[in-house]
N, C-alpha and C positions, 0 to 999 in steps of 0.2 A: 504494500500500500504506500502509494507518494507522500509524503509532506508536503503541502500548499507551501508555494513559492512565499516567502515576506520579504519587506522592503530591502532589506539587505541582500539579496539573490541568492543566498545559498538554498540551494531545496538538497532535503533530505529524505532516507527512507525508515521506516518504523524498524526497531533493532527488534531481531526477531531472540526470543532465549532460547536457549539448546537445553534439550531434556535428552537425559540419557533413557531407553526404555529397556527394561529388565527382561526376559524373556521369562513367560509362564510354566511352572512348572503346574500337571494335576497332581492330586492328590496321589492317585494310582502311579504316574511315575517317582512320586517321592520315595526316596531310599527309608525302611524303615526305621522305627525310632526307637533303641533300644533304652534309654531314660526318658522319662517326662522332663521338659523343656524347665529350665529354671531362670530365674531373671540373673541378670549377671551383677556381681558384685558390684555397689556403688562404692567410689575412689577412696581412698582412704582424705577425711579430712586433715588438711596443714593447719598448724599455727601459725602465725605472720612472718616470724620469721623464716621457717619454711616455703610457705608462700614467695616470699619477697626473692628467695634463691631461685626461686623454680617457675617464676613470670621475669625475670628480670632477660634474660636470653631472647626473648621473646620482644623486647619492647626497644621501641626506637625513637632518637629525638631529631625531630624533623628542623632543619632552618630551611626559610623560602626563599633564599637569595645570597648567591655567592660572597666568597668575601668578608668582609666588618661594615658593610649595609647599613647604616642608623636604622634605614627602613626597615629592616629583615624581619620577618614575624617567625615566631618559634611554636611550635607544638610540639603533640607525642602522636606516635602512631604502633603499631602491633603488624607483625608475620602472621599471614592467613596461608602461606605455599610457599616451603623452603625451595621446590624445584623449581620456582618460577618466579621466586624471589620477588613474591608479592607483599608489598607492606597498605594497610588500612588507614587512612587520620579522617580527620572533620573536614568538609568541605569549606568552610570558612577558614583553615591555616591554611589551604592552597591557594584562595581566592587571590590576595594579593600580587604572589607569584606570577599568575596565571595573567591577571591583567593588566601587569608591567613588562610582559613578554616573556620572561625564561625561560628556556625551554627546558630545566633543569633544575633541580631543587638537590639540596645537602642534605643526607641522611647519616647519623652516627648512633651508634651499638657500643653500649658499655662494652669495657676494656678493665684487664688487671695487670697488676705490676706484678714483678719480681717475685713480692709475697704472696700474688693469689690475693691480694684484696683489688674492691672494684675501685677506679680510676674516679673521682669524683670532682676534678677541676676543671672547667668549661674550657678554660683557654689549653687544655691538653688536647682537647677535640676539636677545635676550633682553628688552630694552626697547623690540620693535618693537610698537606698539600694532594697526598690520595683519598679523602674523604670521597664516600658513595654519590654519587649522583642519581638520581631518579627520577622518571617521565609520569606524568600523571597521565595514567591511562584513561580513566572517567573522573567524574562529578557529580552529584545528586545532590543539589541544593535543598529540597524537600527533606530528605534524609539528614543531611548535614555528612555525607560520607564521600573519601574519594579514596581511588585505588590507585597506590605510587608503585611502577616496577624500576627494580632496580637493578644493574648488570650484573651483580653478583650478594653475594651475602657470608656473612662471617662464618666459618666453620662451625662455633657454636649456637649459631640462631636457630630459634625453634618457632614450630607454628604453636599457636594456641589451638588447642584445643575450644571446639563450640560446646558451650551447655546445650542439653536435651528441652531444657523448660525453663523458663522466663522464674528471678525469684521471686519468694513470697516477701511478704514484711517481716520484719526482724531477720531476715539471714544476713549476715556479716559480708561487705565485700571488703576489698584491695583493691587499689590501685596504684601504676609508677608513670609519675612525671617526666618529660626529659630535662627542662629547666622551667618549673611552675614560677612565675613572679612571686619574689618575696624572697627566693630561694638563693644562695649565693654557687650554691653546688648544682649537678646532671644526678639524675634515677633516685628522685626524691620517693618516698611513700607516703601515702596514703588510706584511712582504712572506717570505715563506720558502716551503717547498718540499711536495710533495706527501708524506705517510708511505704513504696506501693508502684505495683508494675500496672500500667495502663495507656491509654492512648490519650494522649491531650497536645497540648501546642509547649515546643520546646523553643530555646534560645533565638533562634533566630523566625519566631513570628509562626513556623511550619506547624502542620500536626502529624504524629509519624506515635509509634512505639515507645514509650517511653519509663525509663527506671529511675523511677524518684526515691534520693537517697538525701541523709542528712552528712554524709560524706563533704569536710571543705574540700573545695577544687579552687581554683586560682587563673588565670590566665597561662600559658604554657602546657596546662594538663589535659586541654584540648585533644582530644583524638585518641587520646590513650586506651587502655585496656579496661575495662572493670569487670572481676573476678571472682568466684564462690570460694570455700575456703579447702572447694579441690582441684583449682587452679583453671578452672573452665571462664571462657570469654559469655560473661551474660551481660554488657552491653559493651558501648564506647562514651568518654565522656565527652559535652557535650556543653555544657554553661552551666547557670547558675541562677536564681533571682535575684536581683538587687534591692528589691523592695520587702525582703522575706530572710529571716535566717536559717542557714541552714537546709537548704529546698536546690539540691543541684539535683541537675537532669542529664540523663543520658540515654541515648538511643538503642533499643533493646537489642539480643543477638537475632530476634525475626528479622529486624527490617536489614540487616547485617547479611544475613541470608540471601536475602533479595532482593537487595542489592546487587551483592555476586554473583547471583545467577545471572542480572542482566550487564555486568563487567564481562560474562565469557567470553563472548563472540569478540569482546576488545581484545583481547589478551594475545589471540594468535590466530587470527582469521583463517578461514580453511575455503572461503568463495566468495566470489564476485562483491555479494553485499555483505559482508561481514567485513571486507577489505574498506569498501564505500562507507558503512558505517563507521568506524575507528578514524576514518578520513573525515569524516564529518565534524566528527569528534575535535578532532585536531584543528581541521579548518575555523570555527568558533571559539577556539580559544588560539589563533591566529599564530598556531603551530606550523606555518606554513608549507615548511620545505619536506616534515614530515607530511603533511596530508597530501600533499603532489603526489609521495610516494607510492601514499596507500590506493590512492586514484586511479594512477596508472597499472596498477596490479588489479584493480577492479576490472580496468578496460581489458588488459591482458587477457581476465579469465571471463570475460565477455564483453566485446566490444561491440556490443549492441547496446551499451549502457550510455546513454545519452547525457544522464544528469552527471556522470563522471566528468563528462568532457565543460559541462556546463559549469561545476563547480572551478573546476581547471579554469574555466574563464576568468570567473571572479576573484581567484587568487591571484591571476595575473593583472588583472584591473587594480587590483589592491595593491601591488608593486608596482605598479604604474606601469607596465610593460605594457600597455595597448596592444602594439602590432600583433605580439603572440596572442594576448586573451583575443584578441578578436578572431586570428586563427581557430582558437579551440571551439569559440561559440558557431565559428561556422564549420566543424568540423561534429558538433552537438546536431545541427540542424539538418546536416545531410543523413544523421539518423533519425534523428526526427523531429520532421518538417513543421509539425503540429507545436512545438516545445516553445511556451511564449516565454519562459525566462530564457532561452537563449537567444530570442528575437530581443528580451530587455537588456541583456547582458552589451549584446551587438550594438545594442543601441546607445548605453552609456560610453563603452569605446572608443564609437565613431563619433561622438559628441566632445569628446575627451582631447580628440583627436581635432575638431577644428570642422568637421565632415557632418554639418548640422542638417542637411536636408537628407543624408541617408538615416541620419539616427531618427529624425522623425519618425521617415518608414520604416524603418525598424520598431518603435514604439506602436506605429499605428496598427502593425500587425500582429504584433503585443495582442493590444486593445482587443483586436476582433476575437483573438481567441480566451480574452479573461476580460470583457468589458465592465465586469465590476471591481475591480483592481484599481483603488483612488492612487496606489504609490505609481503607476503605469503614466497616469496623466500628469500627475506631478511632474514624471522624469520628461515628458512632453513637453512643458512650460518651459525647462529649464531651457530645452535646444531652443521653442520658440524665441524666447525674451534672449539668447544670443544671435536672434539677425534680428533684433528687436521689432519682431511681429508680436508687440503687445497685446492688439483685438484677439489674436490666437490666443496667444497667454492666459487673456481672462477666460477665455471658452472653455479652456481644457481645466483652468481652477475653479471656472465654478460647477464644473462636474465634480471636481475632487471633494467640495465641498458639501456637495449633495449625497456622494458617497459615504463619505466621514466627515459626516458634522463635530465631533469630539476631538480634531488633530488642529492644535494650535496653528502648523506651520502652514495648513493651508488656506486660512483666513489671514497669518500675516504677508503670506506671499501675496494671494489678492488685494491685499492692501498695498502692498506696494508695487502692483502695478497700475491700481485707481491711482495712487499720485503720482505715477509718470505719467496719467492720461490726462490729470489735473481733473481727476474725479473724486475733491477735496469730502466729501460727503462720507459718499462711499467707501473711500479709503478710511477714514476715522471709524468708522462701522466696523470694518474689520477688524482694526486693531483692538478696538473696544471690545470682543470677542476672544481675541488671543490674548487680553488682560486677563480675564476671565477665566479660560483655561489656562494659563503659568503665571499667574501674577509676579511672580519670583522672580520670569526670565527678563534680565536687562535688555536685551536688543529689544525687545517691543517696545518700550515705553520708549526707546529712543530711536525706534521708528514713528511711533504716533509723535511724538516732540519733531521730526522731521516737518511731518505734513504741515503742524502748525505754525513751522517755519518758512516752510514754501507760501502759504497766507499771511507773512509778515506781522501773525500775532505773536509775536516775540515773550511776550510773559508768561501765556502757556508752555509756550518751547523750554523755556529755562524749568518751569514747574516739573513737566514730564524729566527731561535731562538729569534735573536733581533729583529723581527716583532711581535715574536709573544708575549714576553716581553712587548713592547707597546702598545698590543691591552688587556693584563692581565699582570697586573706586581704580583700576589697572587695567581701563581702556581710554585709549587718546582719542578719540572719533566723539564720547560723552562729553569732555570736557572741550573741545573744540569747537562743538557745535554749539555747546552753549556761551561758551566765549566768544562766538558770532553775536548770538542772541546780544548777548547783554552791550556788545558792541555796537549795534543798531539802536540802542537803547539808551546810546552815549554815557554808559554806565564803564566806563573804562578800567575804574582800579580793579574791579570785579572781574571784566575780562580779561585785564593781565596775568591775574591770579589765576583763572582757569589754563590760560595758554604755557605758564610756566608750569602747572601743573603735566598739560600734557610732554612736555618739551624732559619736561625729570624723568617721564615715562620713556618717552624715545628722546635720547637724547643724540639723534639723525634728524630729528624733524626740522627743518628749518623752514617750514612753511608757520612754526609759531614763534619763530622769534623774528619772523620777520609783519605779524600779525600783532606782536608785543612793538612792536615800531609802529606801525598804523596808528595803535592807540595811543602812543605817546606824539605821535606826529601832531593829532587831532587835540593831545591835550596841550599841545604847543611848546612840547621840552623838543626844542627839535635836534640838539645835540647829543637826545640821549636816542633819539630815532635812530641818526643817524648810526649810530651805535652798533642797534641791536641790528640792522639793512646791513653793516657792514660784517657784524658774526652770521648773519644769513646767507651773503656771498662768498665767503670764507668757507663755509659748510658745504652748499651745493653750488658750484658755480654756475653749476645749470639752469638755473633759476631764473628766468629774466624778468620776472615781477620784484627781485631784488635788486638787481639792479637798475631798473625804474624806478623805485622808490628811493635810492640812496643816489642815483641824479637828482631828483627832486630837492632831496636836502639838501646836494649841493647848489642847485640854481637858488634855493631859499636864502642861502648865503653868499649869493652872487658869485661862486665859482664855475663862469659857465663853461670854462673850456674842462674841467672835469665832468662837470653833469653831463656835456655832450656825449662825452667817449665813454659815462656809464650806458646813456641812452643807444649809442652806438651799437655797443655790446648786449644792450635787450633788444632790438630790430636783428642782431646776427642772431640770437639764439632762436627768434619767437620765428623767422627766415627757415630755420633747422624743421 
């Protein structure tokens, strides 16, 4: 079954799980039974310290990011498959990793000295230059699990062992941290008692399986193991409540399970979509060079697979290599012709590429095959409004927005093509809409501050601007435009103040320090104009609105065979 296309182009397929099936034996072919069947002996219970020997092999401390990282986030994670060198953590100690790019995260396995005791100082492990590296194979945000493989594993690592059955209240667990906050030491423990195994909403907002204990946990103990006191995995830890003492939460060994079942097909594809999947996988957490990999071995093991070649496109559009993605999306299409994300793929491409009336028809044919697809006509507007066929523009946005009334961008987009039609009304409507849905986001309100500027009501412009100033005070475009405002407004100390502002932000701009000269031109210091025209020509010499303003200074002070040869030099550039 496909996965519907979304605005980002990747399509994917539904991971299918692998179930092994048993072969039936009758009763008649069973060998008989010479004793009655007995239950097998349960483990022998540890004491903690026992315990703490006998889960410790088993437990790993995750860091997300190469190096001494200020950034690096730390967890724990546990061995589910010594031959395949599978380790377990919380999908939240991957997430950071994952969406800074690495493709590779640090994993480290207690160590013992000379005596046989364990290694308990951070920077022992920390400065190892062969430290394990490992790929996050999956994610399950719902869950809070993901699955790290890694190239090899210590001689003495062990898998945990899964409990049969979720505990009751009052049974005892354990657990070990790799470096918990608070902690100065690696393979801290842990240990308290069962509250109630149930299903409710855990740490991160989800609702999944859950083993509420009164066990403290900390930051760093994230992902770790939690254990019966015959060393069986009955969940992983998972958070905590803030607002509650004592009430941490972890994700039971079910959803652990099943989890895993649906990590198999990631682990070591064995066909076409299990290769595609894992690719998938990868391509969304912008693994790149690995999912090409898995792609191309999807097509290998059938190159009837279209959406292969398709995703192939979009990773190469994402590297900005056009020529190739556009290669593979027409390489998608001659399998099949019908594929409108390879007609949108093509079409952002050749848009990409400067080739706006094929991407059109690349879109339009889109369209005919997903006409309810509002992200299709969006990517339409965009090619229109670069040959600036604005009446198009509006046409295909306000299908968009009839499709997806709830999508911000496509009400501020139509806003800002009613104020390039000087459809001053219209345009405010829109924006007034995309206030609405992201009040938050600054570019709106210094789009609608726009409009009100193209209508020379200058005090709304500054009002809106000043919103959008303290939703982002580190964009030059807010404080410049309202430093026009307040310039029209012959409010000058005010707009110096905005233009120096933008100017501290880029301090390349020389479009406001030569805008800080206008204002003082206007306030009649004309030496200090002079000034700031001459560090504006100094900056860019390209400029020749600066050097017509810093001739003018000088005719102002009757140097006119200077002003001439500034004047000069802006007729040669404005000539360029």
């Amino acid at each position: 079954m496909q996965r519907s296309s979304f605005a980002g182009g990747i399509v994917g397929l539904t991971l299918a799980t692998c179930l092994t099936l048993l072969p039936v034996i009758s009763a008649q072919d069973a060998p008989p039974s010479k004793k009655k069947n007995k239950k097998p002996a349960a483990a022998k219970a540890l004491n903690d310290k026992e315990l703490y020997k006998a889960l410790l092999p088993s437990v790993a401390w995750v860091r997300t990011s190469p190096g001494n990282d200020a950034g690096a986030g730390m967890g724990t994670g546990f061995v589910v498959d010594v031959d395949r060198c599978l380790v377990v953590t919380n999908e939240h100690v991957v997430k950071g990793f994952s969406e800074r790019g690495y493709d590779e995260m640090i994993v480290h396995f207690a160590e013992q000295d000379a005596e046989g005791r364990t290694i308990v100082e951070p920077l022992h492990y920390v400065k190892q230059p062969d430290a394990l590296k490992g790929e996050v194979i999956h994610r399950d945000v719902a869950r809070d699990l993901a699955l790290i493989r890694l190239p090899s594993l210590p001689a003495s690592a062990r898998a945990l062992k899964f409990a049969d059955h979720l505990p009751e209240p009052g049974e005892h667990v354990i657990s070990i941290a790799g470096k918990p906050e608070g902690s100065e030491g690696v393979w801290i423990m842990s240990t308290g008692s069962v509250r109630m195994s149930y299903r409710r909403s855990h740490a991160n907002g989800a609702v999944a399986g859950v083993v509420e204990s009164d066990m403290p946990t900390n930051r760093g103990n994230s992902g770790g193991p939690i254990v019966n006191d015959r060393n069986e995995l009955v969940a992983v830890c998972e958070g905590h409540r803030l607002d509650a003492r004592l009430v941490s939460m972890y994700i039971d060994v079910n959803e652990v399970r099943a989890f895993l079942e649906v990590c198999e097909p990631l682990i070591e594809p064995q066909d076409a979509q299990a290769f595609f999947d894992r690719g998938y996988y990868r391509h969304n957490t912008k693994r790149w060079e690995a999912a090409l990999k898995d792609y191309n071995e999807a097509l290998r093991l059938d190159p009837k697979m279209a959406l292969a070649s398709v995703n192939k496109g979009w990773i190469f559009n994402s590297m900005q290599d056009y020529a190739t993605a556009e290669a593979e999306f027409d390489a998608a299409l001659k399998i099949d012709p019908e594929n409108a994300s390879g007609y949108e793929g093509r079409g952002v491409c050749r848009r990409s590429l400067g080739r706006n009336d094929e991407a059109i028809a690349d879109f339009t044919q889109a369209i005919r095959r997903s006409p309810d697809e509002a992200h299709l006509y969006f990517r339409r507007t965009i090619a229109h409004r670069n040959k600036n066929d604005l009446p198009a523009a509006l046409a295909d946005l306000n299908r968009c927005v009839a499709l997806d009334p709830n999508t911000a961008d496509n009400y501020g987009s139509r806003g800002q093509v009613h104020r390039l039609l000087k459809n001053f009304k219209e345009s405010l409507a829109d924006f007034d809409m995309t206030l609405k849905l992201q009040p938050q986001n600054p570019a709106w309100w210094y789009e609608a501050a726009r409009v009100h500027y193209d209508q020379e009501n200058y005090a709304a412009s500054i009002n809106l601007n000043s919103v959008a100033i303290q939703l982002n005070n580190q964009t030059t475009s807010y404080f410049n435009d309202r430093g026009l405002a307040y310039y029209h407004l012959e409010r000058y100390n005010e707009a110096i103040a905005d233009f120096q502002a933008a100017f501290k932000i880029n301090p390349k701009g020389a479009k406001y320090l030569e805008s800080i000269g206008d204002c003082l031109w206007y306030s009649n210091k004309f030496r200090e104009s002079w000034d700031l025209y001459n560090q504006a020509v100094v900056l860019d010499p390209s400029r020749a609105s600066a050097w017509r303003s810093r001739g003018d200074v000088y005719k102002h002070f009757g140097d006119t065979a200077a002003a001439q040869r500034d004047y000069a030099k802006a007729r040669e550039l404005e000539g360029k």
